[in-house]
C-alpha positions as CSV (number, residue, x, y, z in Angstrom):
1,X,25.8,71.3,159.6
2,X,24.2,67.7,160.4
3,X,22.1,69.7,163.4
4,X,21.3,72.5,161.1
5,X,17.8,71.7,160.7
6,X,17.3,71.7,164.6
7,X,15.6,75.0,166.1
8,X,16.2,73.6,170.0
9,X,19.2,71.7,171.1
10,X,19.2,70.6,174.7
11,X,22.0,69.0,176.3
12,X,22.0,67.5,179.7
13,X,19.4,69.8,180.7
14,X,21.0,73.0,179.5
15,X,19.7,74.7,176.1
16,X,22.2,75.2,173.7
17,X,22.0,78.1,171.3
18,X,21.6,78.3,168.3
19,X,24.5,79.3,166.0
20,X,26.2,78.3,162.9
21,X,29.9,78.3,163.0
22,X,30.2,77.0,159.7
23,X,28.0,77.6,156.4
24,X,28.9,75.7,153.2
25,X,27.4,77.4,150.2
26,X,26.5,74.1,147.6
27,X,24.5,74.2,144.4
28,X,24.2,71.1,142.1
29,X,24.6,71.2,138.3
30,X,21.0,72.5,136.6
31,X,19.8,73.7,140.3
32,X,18.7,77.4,139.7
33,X,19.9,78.0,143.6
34,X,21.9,77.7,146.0
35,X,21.4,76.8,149.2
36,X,22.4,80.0,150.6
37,X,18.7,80.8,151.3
38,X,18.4,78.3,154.2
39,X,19.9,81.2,156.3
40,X,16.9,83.4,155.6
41,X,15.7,82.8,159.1
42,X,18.8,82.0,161.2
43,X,20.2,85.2,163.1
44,X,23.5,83.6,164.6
45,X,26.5,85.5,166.7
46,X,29.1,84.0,164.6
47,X,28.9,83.3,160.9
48,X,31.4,82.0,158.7
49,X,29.8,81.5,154.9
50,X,32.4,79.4,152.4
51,X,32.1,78.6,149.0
52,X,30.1,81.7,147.6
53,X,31.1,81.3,144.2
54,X,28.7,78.7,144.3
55,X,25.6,81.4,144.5
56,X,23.6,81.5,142.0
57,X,22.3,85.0,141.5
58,X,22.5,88.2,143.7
59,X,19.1,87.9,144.7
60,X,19.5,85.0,146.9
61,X,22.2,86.8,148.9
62,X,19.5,89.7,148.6
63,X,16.8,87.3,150.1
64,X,18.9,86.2,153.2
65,X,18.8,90.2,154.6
66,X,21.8,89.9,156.0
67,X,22.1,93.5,157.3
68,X,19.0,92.6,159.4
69,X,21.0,89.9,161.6
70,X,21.4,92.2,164.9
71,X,22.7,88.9,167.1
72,X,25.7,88.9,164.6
73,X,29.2,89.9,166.0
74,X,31.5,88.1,163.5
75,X,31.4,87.1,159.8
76,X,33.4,85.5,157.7
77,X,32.8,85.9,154.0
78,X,34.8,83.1,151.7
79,X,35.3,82.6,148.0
80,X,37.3,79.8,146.8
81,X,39.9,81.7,144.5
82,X,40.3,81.1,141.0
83,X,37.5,79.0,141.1
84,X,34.2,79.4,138.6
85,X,31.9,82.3,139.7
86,X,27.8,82.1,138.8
87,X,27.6,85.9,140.3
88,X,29.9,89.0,140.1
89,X,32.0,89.2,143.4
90,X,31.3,92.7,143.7
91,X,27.4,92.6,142.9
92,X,27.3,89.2,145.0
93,X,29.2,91.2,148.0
94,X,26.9,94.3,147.6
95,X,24.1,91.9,148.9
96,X,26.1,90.8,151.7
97,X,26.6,94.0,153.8
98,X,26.8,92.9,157.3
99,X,24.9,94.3,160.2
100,X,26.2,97.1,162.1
101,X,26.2,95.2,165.3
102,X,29.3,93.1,163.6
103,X,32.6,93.6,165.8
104,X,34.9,91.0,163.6
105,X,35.0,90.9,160.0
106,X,36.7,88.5,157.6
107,X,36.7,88.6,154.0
108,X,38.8,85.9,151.9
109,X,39.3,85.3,148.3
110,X,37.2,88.4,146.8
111,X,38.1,88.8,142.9
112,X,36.4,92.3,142.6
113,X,38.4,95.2,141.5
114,X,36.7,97.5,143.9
115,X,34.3,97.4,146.8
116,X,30.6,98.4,147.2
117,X,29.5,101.0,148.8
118,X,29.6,100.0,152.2
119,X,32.8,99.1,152.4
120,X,33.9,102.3,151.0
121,X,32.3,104.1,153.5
122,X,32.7,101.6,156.3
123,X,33.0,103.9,159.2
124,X,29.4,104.7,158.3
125,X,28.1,101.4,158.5
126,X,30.5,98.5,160.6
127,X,31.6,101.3,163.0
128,X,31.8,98.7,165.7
129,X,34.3,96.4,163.8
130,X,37.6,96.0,166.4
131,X,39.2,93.5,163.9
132,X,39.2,92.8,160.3
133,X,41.3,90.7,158.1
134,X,41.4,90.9,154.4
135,X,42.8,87.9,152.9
136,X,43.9,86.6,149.1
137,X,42.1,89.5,147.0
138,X,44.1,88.9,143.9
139,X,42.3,91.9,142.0
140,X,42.0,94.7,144.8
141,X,43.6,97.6,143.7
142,X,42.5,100.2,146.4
143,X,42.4,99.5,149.9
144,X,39.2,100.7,151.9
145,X,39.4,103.7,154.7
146,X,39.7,101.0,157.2
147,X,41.7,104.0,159.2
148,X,38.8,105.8,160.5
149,X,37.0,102.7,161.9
150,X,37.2,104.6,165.5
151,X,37.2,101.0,167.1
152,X,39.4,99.1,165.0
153,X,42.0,97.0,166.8
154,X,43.4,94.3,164.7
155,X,44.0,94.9,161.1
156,X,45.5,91.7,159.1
157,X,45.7,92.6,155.5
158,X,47.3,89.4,153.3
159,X,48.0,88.5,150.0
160,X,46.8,91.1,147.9
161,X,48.3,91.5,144.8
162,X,47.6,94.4,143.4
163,X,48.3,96.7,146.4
164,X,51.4,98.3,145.5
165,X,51.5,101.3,147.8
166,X,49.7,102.0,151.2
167,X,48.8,105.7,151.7
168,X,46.2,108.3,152.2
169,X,43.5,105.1,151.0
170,X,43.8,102.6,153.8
171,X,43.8,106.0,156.5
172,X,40.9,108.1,155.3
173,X,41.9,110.7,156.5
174,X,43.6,112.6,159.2
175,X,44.1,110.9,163.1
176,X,44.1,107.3,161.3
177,X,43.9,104.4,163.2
178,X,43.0,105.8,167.0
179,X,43.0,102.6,168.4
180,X,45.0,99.8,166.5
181,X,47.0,97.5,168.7
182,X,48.2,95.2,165.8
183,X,48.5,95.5,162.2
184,X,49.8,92.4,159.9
185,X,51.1,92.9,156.8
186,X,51.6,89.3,155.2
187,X,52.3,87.8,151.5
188,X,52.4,91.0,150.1
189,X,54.8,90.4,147.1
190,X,54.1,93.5,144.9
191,X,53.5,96.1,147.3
192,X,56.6,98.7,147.5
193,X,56.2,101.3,149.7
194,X,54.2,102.1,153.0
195,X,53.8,106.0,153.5
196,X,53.3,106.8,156.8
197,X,53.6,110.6,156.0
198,X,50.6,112.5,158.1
199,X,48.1,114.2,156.3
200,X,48.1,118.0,157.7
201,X,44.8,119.4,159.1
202,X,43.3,122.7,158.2
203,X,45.4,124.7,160.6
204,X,48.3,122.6,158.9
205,X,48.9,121.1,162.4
206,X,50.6,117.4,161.6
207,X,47.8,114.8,163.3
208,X,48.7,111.6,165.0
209,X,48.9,108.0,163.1
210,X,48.7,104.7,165.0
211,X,49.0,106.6,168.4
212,X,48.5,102.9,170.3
213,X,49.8,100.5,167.7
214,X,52.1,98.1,170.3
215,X,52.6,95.0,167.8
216,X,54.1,95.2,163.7
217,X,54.1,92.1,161.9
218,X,55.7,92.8,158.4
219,X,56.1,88.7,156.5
220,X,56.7,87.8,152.8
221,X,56.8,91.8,151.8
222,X,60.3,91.4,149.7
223,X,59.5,94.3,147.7
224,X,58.5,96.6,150.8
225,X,60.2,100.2,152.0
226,X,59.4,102.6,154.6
227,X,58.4,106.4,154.0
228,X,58.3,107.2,157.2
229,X,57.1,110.6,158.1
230,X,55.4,110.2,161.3
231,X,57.1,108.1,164.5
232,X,55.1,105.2,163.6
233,X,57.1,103.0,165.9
234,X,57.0,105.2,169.0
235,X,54.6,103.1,170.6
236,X,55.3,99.5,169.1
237,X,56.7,96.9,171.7
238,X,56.9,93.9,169.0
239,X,58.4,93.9,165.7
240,X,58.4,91.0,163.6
241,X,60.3,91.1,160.2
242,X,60.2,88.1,158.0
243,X,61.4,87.5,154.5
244,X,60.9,91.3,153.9
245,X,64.8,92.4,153.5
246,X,64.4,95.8,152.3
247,X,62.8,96.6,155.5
248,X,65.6,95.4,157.5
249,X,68.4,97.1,155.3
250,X,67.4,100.3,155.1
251,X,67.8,103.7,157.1
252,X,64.6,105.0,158.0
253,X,65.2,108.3,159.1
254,X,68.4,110.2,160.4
255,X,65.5,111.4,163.3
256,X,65.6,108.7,165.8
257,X,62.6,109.8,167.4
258,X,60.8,108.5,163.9
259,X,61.2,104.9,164.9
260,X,61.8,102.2,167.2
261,X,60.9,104.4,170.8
262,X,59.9,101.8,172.7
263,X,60.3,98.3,170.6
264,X,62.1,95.8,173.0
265,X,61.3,92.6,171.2
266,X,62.4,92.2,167.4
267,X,62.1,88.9,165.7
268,X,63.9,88.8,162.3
269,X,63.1,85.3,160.0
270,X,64.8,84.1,157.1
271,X,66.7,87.5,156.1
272,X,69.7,86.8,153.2
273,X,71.2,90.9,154.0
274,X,74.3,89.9,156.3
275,X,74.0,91.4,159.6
276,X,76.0,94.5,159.0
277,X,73.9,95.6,156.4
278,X,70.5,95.8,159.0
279,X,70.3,99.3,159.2
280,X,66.9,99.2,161.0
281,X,68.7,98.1,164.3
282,X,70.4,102.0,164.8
283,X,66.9,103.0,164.8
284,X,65.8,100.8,167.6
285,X,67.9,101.9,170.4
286,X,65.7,100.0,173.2
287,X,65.7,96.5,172.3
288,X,65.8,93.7,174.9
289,X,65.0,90.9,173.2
290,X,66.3,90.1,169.6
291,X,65.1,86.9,167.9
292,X,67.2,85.4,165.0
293,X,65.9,82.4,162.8
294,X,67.0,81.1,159.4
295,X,69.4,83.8,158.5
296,X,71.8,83.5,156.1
297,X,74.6,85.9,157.6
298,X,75.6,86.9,160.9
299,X,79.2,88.2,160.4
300,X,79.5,91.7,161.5
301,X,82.9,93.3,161.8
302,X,81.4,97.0,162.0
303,X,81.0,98.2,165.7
304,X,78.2,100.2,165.4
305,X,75.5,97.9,164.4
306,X,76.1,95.8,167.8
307,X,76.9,98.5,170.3
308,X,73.8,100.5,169.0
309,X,71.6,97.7,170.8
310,X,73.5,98.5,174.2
311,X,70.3,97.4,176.3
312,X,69.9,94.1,174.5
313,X,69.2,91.1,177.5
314,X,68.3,88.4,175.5
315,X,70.3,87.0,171.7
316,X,68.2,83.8,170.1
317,X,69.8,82.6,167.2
318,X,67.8,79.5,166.0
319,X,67.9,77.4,162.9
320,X,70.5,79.2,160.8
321,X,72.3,76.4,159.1
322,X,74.2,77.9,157.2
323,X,76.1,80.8,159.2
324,X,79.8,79.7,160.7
325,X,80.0,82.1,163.1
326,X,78.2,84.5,165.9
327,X,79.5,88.3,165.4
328,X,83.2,88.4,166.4
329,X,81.8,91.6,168.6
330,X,79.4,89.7,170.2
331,X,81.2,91.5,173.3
332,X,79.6,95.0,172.6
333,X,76.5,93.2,173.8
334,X,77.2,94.6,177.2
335,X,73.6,94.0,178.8
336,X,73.3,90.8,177.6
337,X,71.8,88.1,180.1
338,X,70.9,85.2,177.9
339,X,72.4,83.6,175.2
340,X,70.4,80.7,173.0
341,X,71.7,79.2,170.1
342,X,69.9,76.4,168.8
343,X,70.5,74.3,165.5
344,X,73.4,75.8,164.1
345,X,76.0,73.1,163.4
346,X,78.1,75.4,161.2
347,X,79.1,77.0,164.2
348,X,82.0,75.3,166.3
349,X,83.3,77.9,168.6
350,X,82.6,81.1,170.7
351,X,83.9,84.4,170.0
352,X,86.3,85.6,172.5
353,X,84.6,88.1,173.1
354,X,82.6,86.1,175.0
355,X,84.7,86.4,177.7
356,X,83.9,90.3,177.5
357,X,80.3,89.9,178.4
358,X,80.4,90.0,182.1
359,X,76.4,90.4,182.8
360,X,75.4,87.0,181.0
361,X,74.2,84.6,183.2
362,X,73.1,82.2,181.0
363,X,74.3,80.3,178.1
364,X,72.0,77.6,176.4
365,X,73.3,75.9,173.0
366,X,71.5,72.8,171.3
367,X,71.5,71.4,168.2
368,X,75.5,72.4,167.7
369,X,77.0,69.6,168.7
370,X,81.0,71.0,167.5
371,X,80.1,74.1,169.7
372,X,78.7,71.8,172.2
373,X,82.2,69.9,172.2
374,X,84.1,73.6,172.4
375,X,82.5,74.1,175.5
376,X,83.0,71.0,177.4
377,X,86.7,71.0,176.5
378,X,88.9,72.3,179.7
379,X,90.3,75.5,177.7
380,X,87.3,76.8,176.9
381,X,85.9,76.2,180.1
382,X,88.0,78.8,181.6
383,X,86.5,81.1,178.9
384,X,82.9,81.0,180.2
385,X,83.6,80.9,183.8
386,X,81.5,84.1,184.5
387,X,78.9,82.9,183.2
388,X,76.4,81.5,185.7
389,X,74.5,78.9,184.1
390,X,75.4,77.1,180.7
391,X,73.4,74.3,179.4
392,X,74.7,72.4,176.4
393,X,71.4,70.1,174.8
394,X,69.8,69.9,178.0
395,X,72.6,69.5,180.5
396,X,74.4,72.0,182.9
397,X,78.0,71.8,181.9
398,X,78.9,71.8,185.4
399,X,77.7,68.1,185.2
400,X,79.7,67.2,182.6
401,X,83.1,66.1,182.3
402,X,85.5,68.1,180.2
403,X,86.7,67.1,177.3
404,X,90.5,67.6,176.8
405,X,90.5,67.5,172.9
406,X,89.6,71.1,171.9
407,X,87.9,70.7,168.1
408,X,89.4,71.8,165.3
C-alpha cells in the first residue's frame, strides 16, 4: 500500500508489475466515500479487497467496473463480520461481479441472505473459476450451483451457519462437479445432512457426482450425516474426519461399492465415539494409512472393526492423553508395517498381540515414557523381537540397555 501511488516500479533493472495483493477499504467519520475508488484505474492479476463494510454507497463499487478488469485471475472479497455496514451486503456485492477471466475466487464474511444474480447463475459468468472458498457467511441460507462450474477444482466452503442441508442447490443439476479434486467442509456446526443422492436424467439414467474428487476434508461438522446414494468415495485417496463424530459412527450403506473404493489414507482428529463404535472403517476396505490424534477411546474388543482394515501398513496414534490402552486386537492388523505412538503416557504396555504382527518392521514410540520403560525391560524385549527396527524417543532400542524392572 505505501507504493500504491507508483505506476512504474523498477528494481535493479528489471520492471516490476504492477499488482495489488492487498486493498484496505477506509473511510473517515463525515467522509461521503470510501477510498475504494482509487482502484478505478488499476487492472491487477491478484486482488484481495478487506474491509468493505466500510463502502459508502453501491455506486462506488459501481464506479470501480470491476467486471472490466480482464488481467484479474484471483479475488478476494472481505467483510469484517458483525461489524457496522454503510451498504447492503447483497446490493454492495451485486456491484462487485468479478470478471470472467477470474480462475480463484474468495468470498469471506458476506451477511446477505441470498446472492445476486451472478452468483446464482455462476456457470454463466466465472466459468473459469478452478477454486472457490466461501468463508464465515453467518446469514446464507442457500448454497449457489457451484456444481456446474465445468472447471471447478477446489471447493472450501466454511462456517456457514445457516446451511443445514447440502443437496440438489450446491450441484445444479445433473453430472455435478466434473472436475473437483478437493472439497472442504469446515466449521459447519448446524448443517445435518449431505445428500449425495444423484439427480436422474430424462431417460432416468443415474449421472455421475464427483467422478475425480481424490481428497474429503469433513472438520467441526458435529451435527453432520451421510445420505449416500451415489459412491461418492470411489475415487477419494484422503479422508480427513475431525471433530465430526456422527460421520465416523455411522453405517453408510450395506453396498460397499458406495464408499471408501480407493481411500488409503484416513486421518481421524479429536473423535469422543470409542473405536468400536466407527462404523465408517467397514466401509473403507483399502486403507493403508490410518492417522489417529486426540481421541478419547481406542478400546476395541469386537474383531470386525480391526480385521476389516486387513491392508492397513501404517497405525499413528498421536496425542491421545487420555486412552490407557492400543486395541487388545491390535494383532488382526496383519499388514501392518509401521507402528507410531507419540504422546500417550496413559499407555504403559503393548498388547500381546503384538507379538502376532509378524510384517511390522518398525516400531517408533515417543512421548510415553512408562511404554518406553516396557520396552527396554528384558521380558518384553523378547516380545518384539520380530520386529526390525524400534525406536523409543529417538533411540534404536538395540542401543539401549535393558531394563530388568518390568513397570507395573
Amino acid at each position: 500500500m505505501k507504493l500504491f501511488h507508483i505506476k512504474e516500479i523498477i528494481l535493479d533493472g528489471v520492471r516490476e508489475p504492477s499488482f495489488l495483493p492487498n486493498f484496505v477499504v477506509y473511510g473517515g467519520d463525515g467522509q461521503s466515500s470510501s477510498n475504494l475508488l482509487q482502484l478505478e484505474y488499476e487492472n491487477p492479476p491478484f486482488l484481495e479487497i478487506t474491509n468493505l463494510e466500510k463502502v459508502k454507497s453501491a455506486e462506488e463499487a459501481q464506479r470501480i467496473k470491476l467486471v472490466e478488469k480482464q488481467s484479474m485471475q484471483r479475488l478476494d472479497l472481505v467483510w469484517t463480520r458483525d461489524a457496522k455496514r454503510f451498504v447492503d451486503d447483497t446490493e454492495l456485492l451485486k456491484q462487485l461481479m468479478p470478471p470472467d477471466t477470474v480462475e480463484e475466487f474468495l468470498l469471506q464474511g458476506y451477511n446477505g441472505v441470498s446472492f445476486p444474480f451472478w452468483m446464482v447463475d455462476i456457470t454463466t459468468y466465472l466459468h473459469r473459476l478452478n477454486k472457490v472458498v466461501l468463508k464465515d457467511l453467518p446469514s446464507c441460507n442457500k448454497l449457489p450451483p457451484l456444481g456446474q462450474l465445468p472447471n471447478l477444482e477446489r471447493l472450501e466452503i466454511r462456517g456457514l451457519d445457516g446451511i443445514m442441508k447440502i443437496d440438489g442447490d450446491l450441484y445444479g443439476g445433473t453430472t455435478a462437479f466434473p472436475r473437483l479434486v478437493s472439497f472442504c467442509l469446515q466449521d459447519m456446526e448446524c448443517l445435518e445432512e449431505w445428500n449425495t443422492a444423484y439427480p436422474r436424467c430424462e431417460e432416468g439414467l443415474n449421472q455421475v457426482m464427483f467422478p475425480k474428487l481424490e481428497l474429503l476434508y469433513i472438520r467441526n461438522c458435529p451435527k453432520l450425516r451421510l445420505i449416500l446414494g451415489s459412491p461418492l468415495w470411489n475415487n477419494v485417496i484422503y479422508l480427513s474426519i475431525h471433530r465430526s463424530d456422527k460421520i465416523i459412527i455411522q453405517s453408510p450403506s450395506e453396498d460397499r461399492g458406495h464408499v471408501g473404493g480407493a481411500t488409503t489414507n484416513v486421518s481421524v482428529n479429536c473423535c469422543e465415539a470409542p473405536l468400536h463404535q466407527w462404523s465408517l472403517l467397514r466401509h473403507l476396505p483399502h486403507i493403508k494409512c490410518l492417522n489417529i490424534k486426540y481421541c478419547s477411546d481406542l478400546t476395541c474388543s469386537s474383531a470386525d472393526i480391526l480385521q476389516g482394515l486387513s491392508s492397513l501398513e501404517t497405525l499413528y496414534v498421536g496425542s491421545c492423553e487420555s486412552i490407557v490402552a492400543l486395541p487388545e486386537r491390535l494383532g488382526d492388523l496383519t499388514s501392518l508395517l509401521e507402528l507410531e505412538v507419540h504422546d500417550c503416557e496413559g499407555i504403559k504396555t503393548l498388547p500381546e498381540s503384538i507379538q502376532q504382527l509378524k510384517c511390522l518392521q518398525c516400531l517408533k514410540i515417543s512421548g510415553c515414557s512408562k511404554l518406553v520403560q516396557w520396552c527396554t525391560s528384558r521380558k518384553n524385549k523378547m516380545k518384539l523381537v520380530h520386529i526390525k527396527d524400534i525406536i523409543l524417543d529417538g533411540v534404536r532400542l538395540s542401543d539401549m540397555d535393558s531394563d530388568d524392572e518390568e513397570p507395573e
